[in-house]
VOKEMI-599253 format. One record per residue: x, y, z of N, C-alpha, C in turn; residue in one letter. Coordinates in steps of 0.05 Angstrom, whole numbers, plus 32768, in hexadecimal, padded with zeros to 4 digits. Example, Ala and Ser with C-alpha at 12.3 -4.5 7.8 and 13.67 -1.06 7.14 Angstrom:
// VOKEMI-599253
<rec n_u="8108" n_v="7F8E" n_w="809C" ca_u="80F6" ca_v="7FA6" ca_w="809C" c_u="8108" c_v="7FBE" c_w="809C" type="a"/>
<rec n_u="8101" n_v="7FD3" n_w="808E" ca_u="8111" ca_v="7FEB" ca_w="808F" c_u="8102" c_v="8001" c_w="809D" type="s"/>
END
This chain:
// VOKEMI-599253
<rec n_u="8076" n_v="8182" n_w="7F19" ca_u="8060" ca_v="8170" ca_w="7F16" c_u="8050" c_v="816F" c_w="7F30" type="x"/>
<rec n_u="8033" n_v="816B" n_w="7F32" ca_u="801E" ca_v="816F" ca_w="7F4C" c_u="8021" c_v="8155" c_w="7F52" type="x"/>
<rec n_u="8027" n_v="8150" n_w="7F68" ca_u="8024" ca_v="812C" ca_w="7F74" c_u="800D" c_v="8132" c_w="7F93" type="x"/>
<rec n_u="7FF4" n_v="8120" n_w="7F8C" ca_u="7FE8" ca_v="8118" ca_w="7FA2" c_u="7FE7" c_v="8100" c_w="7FB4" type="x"/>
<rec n_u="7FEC" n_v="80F7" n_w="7FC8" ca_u="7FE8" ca_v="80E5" ca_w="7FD2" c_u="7FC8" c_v="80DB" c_w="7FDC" type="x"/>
<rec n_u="7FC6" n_v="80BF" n_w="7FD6" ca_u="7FA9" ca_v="80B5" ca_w="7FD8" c_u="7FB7" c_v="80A2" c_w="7FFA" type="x"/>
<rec n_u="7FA8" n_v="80A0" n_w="8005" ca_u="7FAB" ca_v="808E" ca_w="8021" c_u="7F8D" c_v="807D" c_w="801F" type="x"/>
<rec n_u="7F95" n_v="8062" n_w="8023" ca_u="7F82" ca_v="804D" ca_w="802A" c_u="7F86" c_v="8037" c_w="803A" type="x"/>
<rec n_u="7F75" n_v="8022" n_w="8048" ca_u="7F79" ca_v="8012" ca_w="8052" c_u="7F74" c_v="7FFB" c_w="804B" type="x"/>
<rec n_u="7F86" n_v="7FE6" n_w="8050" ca_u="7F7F" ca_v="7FCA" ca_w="8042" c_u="7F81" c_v="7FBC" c_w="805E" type="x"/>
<rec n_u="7F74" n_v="7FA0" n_w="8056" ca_u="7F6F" ca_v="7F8D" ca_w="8075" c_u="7F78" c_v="7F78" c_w="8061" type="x"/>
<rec n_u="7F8A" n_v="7F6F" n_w="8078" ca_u="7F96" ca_v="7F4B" ca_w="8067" c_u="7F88" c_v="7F3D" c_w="808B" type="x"/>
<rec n_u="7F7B" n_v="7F24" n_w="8077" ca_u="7F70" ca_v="7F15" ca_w="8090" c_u="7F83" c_v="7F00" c_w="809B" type="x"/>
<rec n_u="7F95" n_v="7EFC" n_w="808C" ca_u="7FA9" ca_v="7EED" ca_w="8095" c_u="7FC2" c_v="7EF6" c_w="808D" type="x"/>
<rec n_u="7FDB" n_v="7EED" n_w="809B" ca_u="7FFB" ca_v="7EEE" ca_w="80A5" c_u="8002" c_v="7EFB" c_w="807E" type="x"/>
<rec n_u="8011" n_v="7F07" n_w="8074" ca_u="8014" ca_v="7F0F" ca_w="8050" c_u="802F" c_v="7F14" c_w="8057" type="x"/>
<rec n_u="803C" n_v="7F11" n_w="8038" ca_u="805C" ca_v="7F19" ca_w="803C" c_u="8056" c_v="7F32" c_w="8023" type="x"/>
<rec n_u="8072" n_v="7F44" n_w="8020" ca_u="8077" ca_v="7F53" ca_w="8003" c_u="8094" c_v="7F54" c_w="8009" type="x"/>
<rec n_u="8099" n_v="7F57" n_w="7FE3" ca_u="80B5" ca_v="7F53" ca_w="7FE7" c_u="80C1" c_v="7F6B" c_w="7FEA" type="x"/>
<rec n_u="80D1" n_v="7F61" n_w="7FF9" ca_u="80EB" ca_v="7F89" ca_w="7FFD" c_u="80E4" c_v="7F86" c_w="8020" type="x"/>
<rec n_u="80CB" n_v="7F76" n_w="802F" ca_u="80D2" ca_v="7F6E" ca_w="8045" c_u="80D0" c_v="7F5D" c_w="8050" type="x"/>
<rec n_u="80E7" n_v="7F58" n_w="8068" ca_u="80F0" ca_v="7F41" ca_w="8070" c_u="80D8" c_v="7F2B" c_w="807D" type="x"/>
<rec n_u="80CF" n_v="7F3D" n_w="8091" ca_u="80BD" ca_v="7F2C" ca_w="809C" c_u="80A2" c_v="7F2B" c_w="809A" type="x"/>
<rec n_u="8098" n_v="7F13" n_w="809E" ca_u="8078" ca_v="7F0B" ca_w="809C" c_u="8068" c_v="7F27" c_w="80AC" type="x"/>
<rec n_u="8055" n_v="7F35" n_w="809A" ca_u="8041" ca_v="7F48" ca_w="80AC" c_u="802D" c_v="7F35" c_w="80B3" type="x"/>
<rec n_u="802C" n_v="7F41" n_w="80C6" ca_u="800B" ca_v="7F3A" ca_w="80D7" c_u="7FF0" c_v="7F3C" c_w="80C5" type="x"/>
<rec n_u="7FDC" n_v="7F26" n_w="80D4" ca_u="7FC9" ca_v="7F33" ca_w="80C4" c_u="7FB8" c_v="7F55" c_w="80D0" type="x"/>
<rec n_u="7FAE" n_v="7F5D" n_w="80BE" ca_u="7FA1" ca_v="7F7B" ca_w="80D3" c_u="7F9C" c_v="7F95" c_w="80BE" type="x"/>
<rec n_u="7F97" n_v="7FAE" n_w="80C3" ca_u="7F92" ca_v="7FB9" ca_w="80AE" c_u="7FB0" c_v="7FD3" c_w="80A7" type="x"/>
<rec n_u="7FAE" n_v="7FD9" n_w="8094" ca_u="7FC9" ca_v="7FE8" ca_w="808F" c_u="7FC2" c_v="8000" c_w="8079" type="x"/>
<rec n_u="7FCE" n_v="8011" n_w="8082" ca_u="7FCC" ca_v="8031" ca_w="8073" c_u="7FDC" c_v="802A" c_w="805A" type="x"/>
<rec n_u="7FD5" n_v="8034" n_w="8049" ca_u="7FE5" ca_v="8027" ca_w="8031" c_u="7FDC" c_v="8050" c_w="8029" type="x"/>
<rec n_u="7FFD" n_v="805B" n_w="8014" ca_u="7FF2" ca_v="8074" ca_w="800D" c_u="8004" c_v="8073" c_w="7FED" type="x"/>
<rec n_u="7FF5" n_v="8079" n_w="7FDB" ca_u="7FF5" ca_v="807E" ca_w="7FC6" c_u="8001" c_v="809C" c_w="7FAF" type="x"/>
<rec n_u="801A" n_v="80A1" n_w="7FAD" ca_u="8020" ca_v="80C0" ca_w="7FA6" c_u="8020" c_v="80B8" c_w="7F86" type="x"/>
<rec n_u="800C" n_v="80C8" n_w="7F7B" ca_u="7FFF" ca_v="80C9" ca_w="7F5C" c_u="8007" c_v="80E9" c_w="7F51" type="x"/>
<rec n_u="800F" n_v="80E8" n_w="7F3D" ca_u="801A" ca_v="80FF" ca_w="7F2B" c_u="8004" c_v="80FC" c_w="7F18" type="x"/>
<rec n_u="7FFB" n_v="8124" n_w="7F0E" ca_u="7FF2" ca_v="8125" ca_w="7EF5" c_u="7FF9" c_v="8117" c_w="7EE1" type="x"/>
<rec n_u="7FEA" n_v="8118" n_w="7ECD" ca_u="7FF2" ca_v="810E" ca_w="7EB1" c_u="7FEB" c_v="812C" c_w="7EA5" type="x"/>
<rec n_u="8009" n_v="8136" n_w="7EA0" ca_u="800C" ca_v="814C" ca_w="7E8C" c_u="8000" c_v="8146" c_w="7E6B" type="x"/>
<rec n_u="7FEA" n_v="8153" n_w="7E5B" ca_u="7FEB" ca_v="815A" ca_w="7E43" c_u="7FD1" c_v="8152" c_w="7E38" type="x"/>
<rec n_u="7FC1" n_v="814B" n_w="7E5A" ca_u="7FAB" ca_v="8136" ca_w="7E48" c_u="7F8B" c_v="8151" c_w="7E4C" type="x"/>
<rec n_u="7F78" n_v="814D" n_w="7E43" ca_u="7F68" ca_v="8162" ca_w="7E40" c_u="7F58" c_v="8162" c_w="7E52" type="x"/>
<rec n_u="7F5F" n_v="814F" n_w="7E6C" ca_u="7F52" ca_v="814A" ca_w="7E89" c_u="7F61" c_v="8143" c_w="7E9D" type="x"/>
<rec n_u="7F5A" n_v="813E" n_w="7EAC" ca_u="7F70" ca_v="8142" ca_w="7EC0" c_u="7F69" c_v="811E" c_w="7ECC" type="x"/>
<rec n_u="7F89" n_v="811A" n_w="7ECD" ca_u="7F8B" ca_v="80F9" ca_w="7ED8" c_u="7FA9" c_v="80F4" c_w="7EE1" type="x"/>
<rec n_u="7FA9" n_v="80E2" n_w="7EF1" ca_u="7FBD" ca_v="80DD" ca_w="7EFD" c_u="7FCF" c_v="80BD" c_w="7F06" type="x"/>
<rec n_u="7FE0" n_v="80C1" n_w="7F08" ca_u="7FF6" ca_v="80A5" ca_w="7F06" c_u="7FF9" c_v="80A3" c_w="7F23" type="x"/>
<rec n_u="7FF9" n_v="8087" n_w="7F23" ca_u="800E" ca_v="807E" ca_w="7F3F" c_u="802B" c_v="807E" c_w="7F37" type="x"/>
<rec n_u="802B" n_v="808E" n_w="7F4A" ca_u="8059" ca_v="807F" ca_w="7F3D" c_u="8065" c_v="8075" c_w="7F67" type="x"/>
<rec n_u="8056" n_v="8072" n_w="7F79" ca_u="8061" ca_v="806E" ca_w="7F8D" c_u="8045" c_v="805E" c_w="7FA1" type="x"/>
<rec n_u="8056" n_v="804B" n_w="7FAE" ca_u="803F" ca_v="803E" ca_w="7FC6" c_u="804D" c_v="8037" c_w="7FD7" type="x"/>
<rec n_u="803D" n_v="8041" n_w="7FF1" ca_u="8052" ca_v="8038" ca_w="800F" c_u="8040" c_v="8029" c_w="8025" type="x"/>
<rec n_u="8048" n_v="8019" n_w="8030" ca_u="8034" ca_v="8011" ca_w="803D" c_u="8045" c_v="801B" c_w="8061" type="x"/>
<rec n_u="8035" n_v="801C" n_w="806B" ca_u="8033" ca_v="8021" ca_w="8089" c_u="803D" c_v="800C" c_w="809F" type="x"/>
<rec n_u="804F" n_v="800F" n_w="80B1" ca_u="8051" ca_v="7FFB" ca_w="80BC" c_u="8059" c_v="7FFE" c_w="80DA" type="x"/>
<rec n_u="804B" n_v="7FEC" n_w="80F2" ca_u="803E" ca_v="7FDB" ca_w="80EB" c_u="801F" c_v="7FDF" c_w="80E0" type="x"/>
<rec n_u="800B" n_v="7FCF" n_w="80E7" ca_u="7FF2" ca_v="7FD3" ca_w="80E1" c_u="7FE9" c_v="7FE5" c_w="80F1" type="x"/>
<rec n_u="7FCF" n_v="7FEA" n_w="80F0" ca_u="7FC1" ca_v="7FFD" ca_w="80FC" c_u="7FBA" c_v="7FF9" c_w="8116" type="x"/>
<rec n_u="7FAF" n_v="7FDF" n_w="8125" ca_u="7FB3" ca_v="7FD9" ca_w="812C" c_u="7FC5" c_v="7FDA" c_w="8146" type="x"/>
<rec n_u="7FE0" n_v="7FD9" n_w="8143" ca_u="7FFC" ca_v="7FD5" ca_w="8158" c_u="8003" c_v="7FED" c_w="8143" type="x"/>
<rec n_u="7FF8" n_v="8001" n_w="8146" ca_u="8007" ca_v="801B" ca_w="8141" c_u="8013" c_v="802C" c_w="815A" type="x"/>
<rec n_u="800D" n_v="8021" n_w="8171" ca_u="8020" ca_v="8034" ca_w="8183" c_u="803A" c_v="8025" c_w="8183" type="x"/>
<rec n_u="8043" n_v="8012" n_w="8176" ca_u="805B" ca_v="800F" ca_w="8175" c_u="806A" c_v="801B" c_w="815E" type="x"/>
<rec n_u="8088" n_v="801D" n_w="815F" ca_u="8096" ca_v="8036" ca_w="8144" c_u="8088" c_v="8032" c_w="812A" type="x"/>
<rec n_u="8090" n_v="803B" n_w="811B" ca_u="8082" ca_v="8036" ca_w="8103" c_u="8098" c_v="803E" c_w="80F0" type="x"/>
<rec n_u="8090" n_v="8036" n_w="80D7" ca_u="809A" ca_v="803A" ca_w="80C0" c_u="808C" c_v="803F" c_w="80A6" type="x"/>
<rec n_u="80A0" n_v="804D" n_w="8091" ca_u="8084" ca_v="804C" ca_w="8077" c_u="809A" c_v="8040" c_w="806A" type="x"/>
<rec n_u="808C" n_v="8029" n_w="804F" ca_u="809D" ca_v="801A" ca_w="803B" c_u="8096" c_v="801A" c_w="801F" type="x"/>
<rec n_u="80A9" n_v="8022" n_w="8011" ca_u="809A" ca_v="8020" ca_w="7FF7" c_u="809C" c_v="8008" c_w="7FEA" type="x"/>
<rec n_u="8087" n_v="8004" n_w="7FE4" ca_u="8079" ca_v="7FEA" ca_w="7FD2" c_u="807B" c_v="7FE8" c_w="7FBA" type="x"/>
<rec n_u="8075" n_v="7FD6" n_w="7FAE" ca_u="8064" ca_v="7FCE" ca_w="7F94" c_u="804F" c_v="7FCF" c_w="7F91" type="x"/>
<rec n_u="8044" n_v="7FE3" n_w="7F85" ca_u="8025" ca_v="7FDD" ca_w="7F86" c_u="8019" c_v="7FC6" c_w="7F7D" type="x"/>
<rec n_u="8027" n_v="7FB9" n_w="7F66" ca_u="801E" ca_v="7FA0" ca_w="7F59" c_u="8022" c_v="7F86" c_w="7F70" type="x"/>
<rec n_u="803D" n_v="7F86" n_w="7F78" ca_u="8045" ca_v="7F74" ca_w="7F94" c_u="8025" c_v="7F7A" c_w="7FAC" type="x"/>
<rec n_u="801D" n_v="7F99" n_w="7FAC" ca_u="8007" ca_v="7F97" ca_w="7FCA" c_u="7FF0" c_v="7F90" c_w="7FBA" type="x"/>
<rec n_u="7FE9" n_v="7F8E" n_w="7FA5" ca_u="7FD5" ca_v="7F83" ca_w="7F90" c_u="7FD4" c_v="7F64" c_w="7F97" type="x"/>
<rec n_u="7FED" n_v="7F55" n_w="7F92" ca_u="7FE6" ca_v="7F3C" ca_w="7F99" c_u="7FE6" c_v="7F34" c_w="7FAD" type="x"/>
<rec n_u="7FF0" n_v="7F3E" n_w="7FC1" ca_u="7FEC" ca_v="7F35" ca_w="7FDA" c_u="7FCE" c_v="7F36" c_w="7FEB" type="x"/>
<rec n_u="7FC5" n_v="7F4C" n_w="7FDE" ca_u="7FAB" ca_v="7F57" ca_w="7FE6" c_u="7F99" c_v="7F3E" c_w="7FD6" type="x"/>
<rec n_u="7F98" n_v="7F36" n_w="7FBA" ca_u="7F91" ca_v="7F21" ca_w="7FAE" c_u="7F8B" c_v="7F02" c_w="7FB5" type="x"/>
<rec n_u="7FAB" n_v="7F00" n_w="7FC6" ca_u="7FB1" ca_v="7EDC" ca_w="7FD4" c_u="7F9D" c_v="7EE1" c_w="7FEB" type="x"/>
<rec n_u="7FA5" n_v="7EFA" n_w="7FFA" ca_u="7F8F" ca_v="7EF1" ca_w="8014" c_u="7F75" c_v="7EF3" c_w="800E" type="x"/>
<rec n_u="7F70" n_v="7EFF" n_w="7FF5" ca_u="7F46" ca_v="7EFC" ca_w="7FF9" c_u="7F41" c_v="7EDA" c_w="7FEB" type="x"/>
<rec n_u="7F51" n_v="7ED3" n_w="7FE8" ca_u="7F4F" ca_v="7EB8" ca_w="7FDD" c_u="7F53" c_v="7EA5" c_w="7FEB" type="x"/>
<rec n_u="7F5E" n_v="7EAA" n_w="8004" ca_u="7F67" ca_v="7E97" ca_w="8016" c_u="7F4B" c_v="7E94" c_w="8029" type="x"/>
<rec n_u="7F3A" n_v="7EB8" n_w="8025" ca_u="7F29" ca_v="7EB7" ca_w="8039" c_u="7F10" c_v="7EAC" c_w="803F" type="x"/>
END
């Protein structure tokens, strides 16, 4: 199966949690990357998320180590949601 990864950035204006980690992130902007598989059988070509990781830390305090985490996309959906509501 062909898997592409999409890479984007999101900005939380304030402090956000997700679950699977421990601690409060900062606010700031973050690489978030997306690996999407064909959809076999269809008579155009389209594609699935089956994976999301986000980057860490932010972009920002990236010369410190870093890590990639896989997400929820629905979990970085609402989080992305609470903060434009807070803003």
């Amino acid at each position: 199966m062909t898997t592409r990864t999409k890479s984007s950035t999101t900005r939380f204006a304030a402090p956000f949690r997700l679950p699977g980690i421990e601690q409060m992130l900062p606010a700031g902007e973050y690489r978030v990357d997306t690996d999407e598989e064909i959809i076999d059988g269809l008579s155009w070509i389209a594609h699935c998320a089956v994976a999301t990781y986000i980057h860490l830390p932010s972009i920002e305090r990236a010369s410190r180590p870093s890590q990639i985490i896989e997400i929820d996309a629905g979990d970085l959906k609402a989080a992305i949601a609470k903060d434009q509501a807070a803003s």
